[in-house]
N, C-alpha and C positions, 0 to 999 in steps of 0.2 A: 509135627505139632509145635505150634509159639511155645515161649520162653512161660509164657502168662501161664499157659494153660501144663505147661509141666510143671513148673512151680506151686502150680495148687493141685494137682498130683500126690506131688511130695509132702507137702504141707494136710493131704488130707492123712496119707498112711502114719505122718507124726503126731496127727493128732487122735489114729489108732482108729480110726471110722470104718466101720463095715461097711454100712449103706448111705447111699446118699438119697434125699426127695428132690425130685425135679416138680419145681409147682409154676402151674398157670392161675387163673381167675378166671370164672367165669364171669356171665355178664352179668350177674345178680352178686357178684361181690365173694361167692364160696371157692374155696381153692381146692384145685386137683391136683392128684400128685400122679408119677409114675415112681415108685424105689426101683432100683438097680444094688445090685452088689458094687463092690468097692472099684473090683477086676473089670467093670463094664462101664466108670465113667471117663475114659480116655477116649472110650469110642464115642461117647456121648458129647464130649466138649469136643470131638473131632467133626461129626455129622449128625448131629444134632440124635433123639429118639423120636421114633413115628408113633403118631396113636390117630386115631376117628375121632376127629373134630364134632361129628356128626352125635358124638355120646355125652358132648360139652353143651349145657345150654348156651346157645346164642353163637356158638362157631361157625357150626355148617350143614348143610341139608346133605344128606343121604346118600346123594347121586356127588357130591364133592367132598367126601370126607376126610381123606387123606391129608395129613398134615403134619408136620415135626416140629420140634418146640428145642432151642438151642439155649444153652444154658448160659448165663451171662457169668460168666465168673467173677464178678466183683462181687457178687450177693451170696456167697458162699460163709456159713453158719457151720458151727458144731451145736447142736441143741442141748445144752446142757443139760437134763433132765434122764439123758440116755447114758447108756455105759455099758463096757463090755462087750461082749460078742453082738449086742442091739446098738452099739454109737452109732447115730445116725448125727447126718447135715444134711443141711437143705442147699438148694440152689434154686435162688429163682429162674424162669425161663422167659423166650418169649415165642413167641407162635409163627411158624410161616408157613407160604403154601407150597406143592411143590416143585414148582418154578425156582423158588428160593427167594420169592416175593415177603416181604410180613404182611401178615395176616390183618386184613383192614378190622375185625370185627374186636380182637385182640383188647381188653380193656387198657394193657400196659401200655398197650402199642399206640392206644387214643392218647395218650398222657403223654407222651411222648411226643407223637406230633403239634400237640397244640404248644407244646416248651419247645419244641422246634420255631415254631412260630414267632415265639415272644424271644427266642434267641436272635431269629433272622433281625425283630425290630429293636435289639441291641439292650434285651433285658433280660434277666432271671428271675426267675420266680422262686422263691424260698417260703414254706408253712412249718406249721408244729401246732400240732391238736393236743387238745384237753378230752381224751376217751374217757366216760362216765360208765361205770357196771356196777352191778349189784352178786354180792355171792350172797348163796342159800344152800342151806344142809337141809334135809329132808327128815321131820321131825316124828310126826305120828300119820302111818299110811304113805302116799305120795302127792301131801301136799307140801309144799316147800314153803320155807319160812325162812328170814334172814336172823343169820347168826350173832349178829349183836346188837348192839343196843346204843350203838353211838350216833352222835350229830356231827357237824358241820365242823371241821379240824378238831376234834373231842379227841382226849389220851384216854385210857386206859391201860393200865401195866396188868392185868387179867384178859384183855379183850381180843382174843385169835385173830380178828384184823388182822392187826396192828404185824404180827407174825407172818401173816397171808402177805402182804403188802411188802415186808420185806423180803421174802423169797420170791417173790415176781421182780422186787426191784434187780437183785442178784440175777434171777434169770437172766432179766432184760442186758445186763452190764456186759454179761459172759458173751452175750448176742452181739457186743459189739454197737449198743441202742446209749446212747447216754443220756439217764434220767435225772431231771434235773427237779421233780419234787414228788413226792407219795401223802394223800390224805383221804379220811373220810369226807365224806362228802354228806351233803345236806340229810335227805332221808336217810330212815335206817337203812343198812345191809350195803349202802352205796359207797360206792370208792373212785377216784381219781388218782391216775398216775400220769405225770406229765414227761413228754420228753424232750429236748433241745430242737431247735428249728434246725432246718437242712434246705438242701436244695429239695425242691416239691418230690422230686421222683425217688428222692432216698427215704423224705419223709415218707411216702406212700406206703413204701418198700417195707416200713419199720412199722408202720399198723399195721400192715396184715400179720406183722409177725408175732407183734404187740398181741392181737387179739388170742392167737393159738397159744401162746406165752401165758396167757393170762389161765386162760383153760388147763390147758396143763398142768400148773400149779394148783390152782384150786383144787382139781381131780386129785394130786396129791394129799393135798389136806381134809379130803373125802366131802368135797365139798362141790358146788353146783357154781361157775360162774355165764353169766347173761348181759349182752350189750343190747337185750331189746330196750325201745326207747321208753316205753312206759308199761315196763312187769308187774306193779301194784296200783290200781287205784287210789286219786284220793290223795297222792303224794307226788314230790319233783320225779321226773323221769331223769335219764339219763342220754345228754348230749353228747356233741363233740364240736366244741368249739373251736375253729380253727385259725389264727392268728396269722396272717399272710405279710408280705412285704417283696417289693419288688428293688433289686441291686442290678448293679452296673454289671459286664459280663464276667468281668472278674471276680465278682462276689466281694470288692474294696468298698463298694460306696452306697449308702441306702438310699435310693431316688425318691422314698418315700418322704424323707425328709428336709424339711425349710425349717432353720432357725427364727425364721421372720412370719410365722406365720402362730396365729395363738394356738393351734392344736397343734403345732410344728407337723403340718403337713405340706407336699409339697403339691403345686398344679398337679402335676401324671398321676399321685394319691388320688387327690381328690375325684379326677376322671373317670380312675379303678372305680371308685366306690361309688362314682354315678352309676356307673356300668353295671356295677354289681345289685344296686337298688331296682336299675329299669328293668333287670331279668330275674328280679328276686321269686315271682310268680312262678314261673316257667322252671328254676333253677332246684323249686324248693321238689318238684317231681325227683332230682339226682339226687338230692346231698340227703334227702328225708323222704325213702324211694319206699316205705310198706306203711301198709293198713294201720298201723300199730302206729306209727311215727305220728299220726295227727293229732292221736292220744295224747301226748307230749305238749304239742303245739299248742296248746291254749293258753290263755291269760290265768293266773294267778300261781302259779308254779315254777316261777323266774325262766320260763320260756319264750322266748321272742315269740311277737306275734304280729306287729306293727313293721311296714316298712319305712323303717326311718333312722339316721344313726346320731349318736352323741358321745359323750365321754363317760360321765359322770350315769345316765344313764341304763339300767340293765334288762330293760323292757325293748329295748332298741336293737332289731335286726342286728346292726355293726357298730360296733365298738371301737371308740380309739384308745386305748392304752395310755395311761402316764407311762411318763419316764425320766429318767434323774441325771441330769448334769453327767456326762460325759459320757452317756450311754445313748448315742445317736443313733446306731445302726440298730438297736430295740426296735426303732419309729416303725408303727405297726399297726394292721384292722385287724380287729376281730369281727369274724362272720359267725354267728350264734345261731343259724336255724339247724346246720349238719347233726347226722347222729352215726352212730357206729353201724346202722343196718345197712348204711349207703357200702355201695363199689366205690372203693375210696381212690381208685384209678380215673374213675368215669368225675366222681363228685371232683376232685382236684382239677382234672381236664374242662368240667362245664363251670366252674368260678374262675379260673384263668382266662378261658375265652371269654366271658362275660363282663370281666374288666378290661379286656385287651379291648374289646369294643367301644368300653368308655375312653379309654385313651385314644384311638383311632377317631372317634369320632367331637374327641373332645367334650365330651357332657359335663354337664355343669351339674354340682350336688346339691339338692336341696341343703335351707336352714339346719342345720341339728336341733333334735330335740332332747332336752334336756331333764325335763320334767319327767313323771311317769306316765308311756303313756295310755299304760290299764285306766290310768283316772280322766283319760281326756274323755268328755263327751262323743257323739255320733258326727255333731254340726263343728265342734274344733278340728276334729279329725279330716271331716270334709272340707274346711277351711283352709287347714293348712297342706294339704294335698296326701296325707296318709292313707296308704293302702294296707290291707291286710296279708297275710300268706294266706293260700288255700287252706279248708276245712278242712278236705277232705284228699283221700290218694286219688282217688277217681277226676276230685277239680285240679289239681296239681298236674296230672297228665293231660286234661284237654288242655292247659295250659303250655307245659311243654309242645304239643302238638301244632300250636300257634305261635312257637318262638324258632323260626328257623333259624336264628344263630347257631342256637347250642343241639339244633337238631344236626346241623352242618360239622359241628367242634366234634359230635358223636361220629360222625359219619354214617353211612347210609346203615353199614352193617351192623353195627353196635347199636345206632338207635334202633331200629326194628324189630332190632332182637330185644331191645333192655322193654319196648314197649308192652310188646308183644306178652312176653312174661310178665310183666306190672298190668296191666289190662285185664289177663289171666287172673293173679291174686285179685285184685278189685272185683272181680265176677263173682268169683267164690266167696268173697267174703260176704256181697250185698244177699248172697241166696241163702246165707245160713241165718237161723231162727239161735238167737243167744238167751241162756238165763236170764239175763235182764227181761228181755220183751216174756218169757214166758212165766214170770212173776210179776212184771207189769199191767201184762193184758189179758191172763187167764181167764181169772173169774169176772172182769169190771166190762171186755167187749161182747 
């Protein structure tokens, strides 16, 4: 056994760990675990542990199940939330076949190769999302209701938030996650926790962990948390805005940025962000991948809706950030359609291809808009060349279906499989009869 790998051995029995989780993703974004006791992870970072692919949605069929999943030792966690004779840590894994192949269908494994990619063309990819949730305690019977009563950065020294939010921050810190801000958020019950950018695949790493982090905690304070993108009618949903920038391979220099340019963007910027416009249709099937998510997507809810980017405006797909004298490497887009239901392996993997194509192919960004543009008419819209995102999950996917880049970025196995299951929910959801329609149309058809 490596140095590495007896090193965090040692490191786990001092941090008193009984069990450890070895966790995959599936291709809808939910994570699987396998626990092992403490005495079984040497064999495990020696020869990986086997399981049936074939039980994983989007793995493997039936007749090829076989598969083992090697645990990556740098993603190794104490969960702080545990103790005693229960301390548990995680380790992330990744999938392979067994040949000793990785597993093409693998969502980590997709994230991976496409920052292979953009390594080979002598760039890195670095994000940091803005996860949006709402907690709810469960008031009279089991409907759920948010627990306070605050707006948009509001204090209250009475308001459980405020308490919630710092014990997830703490979680997060002890995980080794560094959070660099906590606030309520616009509607009630809604919260934002931000955390420091990284290289793409550590950020990935750190929302999934984010998400369970966040539950956990909640669950302690007996309380309900939810990253669907639109829980209540009627009010803002909850995003995840993700902030990108691409550096040199050293991680020294931000290519995104030109001193000489008024948004101090640089060409290769601006490329990304064509790239990322021309497949914003097709993209918004990954980063905004359920039924629910389109709920979200509409005009008057500070939801992007419009494909178009600017600065100053926040109706605008992508966003460029200010930034202040001697913070260079800030220089940065914000992408605003993602939401937290996405496979934030897959969604990270199809925005990185979809800008690497802008650079590759050199695209040129349309004007910014700057204005809002909920208020632009039908005919300025069509004027100045703006497109909308899909309505709906169902148009989102014929669209992906007709974008073979990011069908390619997936690969053959992940796309089919992510399809396949989103095609699934789409079917189900168009055949169900909802309260709305059966108090809309009861007595009046």
């Amino acid at each position: 056994m490596g140095d590495e790998k007896q090193e965090l051995l040692e490191r786990a029995r001092a941090d008193g760990v009984q069990f450890v989780s070895l966790q995959l993703t599936d291709v809808v974004g939910a994570i699987k675990n396998i626990t092992v006791p403490l005495h079984k992870l040497d064999e495990a970072l020696e020869r990986g542990i086997w399981f049936d692919g074939s039980s994983i949605q989007g793995f493997a069929r039936i007749y090829e199940s076989d598969m083992y999943m090697m645990p990556d030792v740098s993603t190794y966690r104490v969960l702080p939330w545990t103790e005693g004779d229960h301390r548990l840590a995680r380790i992330i894994c990744d999938a392979f076949k067994p040949d000793g192949t990785p597993f093409e269908g693998d969502p980590r494994g997709v994230l991976k190769r496409v920052l292979q990619r953009a390594q080979a063309m002598g760039l890195r990819y670095y994000t940091s999302s803005e996860p949006e949730f709402f907690l709810f305690r469960k008031d009279q019977g089991a409907e759920p209701v948010p627990h306070d009563v605050g707006g948009y950065f509001d204090f209250s020294p009475r308001d459980l938030a405020s308490e919630v939010r710092q014990d997830i921050i703490l979680a997060l810190e002890a995980l080794g996650i560094e959070v660099e801000r906590g606030h309520h958020e616009v509607a009630t019950g809604q919260h934002e926790i931000n955390f420091k950018y990284a290289d793409a695949l550590e950020s990935a790493d750190n929302l999934m962990t984010f998400k369970y982090t966040v539950k956990a905690v909640a669950q302690a304070h007996d309380l309900y948390a939810t990253f669907m993108p639109k829980p209540i009618a009627g009010i803002n949903g909850s995003g995840m805005h993700t902030h990108q920038s691409i550096f040199d391979p050293k991680g020294d220099d931000n290519l995104f940025y030109d001193p000489n340019d008024s948004y101090h963007l640089s060409p290769l910027a601006y490329n990304f962000l064509a790239g990322q416009l021309q497949h914003a249709r097709a993209l918004a099937a990954i980063v905004a991948p359920t039924v629910n998510s389109y709920k979200r997507l509409v005009p008057g809810y500070e939801a992007p809706v419009y494909i178009c980017w600017g600065q100053i405006n926040r109706s605008a797909l992508i966003r460029i950030p200010r930034y202040s004298v001697g913070r260079e490497k800030s220089t940065r887009m914000e992408l605003r359609c993602p939401d937290s239901s996405s496979n934030i392996y897959l969604a990270t993997a199809a925005m990185l291809a979809a800008g690497l194509d802008g650079i590759e192919r050199k695209l040129e960004a349309p004007a910014p808009i700057e204005e809002s543009a909920y208020e632009l008419t039908e005919e300025a819209l069509h004027e100045r060349s703006i497109g909308t995102l899909p309505g709906s999950l169902g148009e989102a996917l014929a669209e992906l279906e007709r974008d073979p880049l990011l069908c390619d970025a997936l690969g053959e196995r992940a796309y089919q499989a992510f399809v396949r299951a989103k095609r699934r929910e789409w079917n189900e959801y168009r055949l169900q009869v909802t309260p709305w329609e059966w108090s809309r149309y009861f007595e009046v058809v």
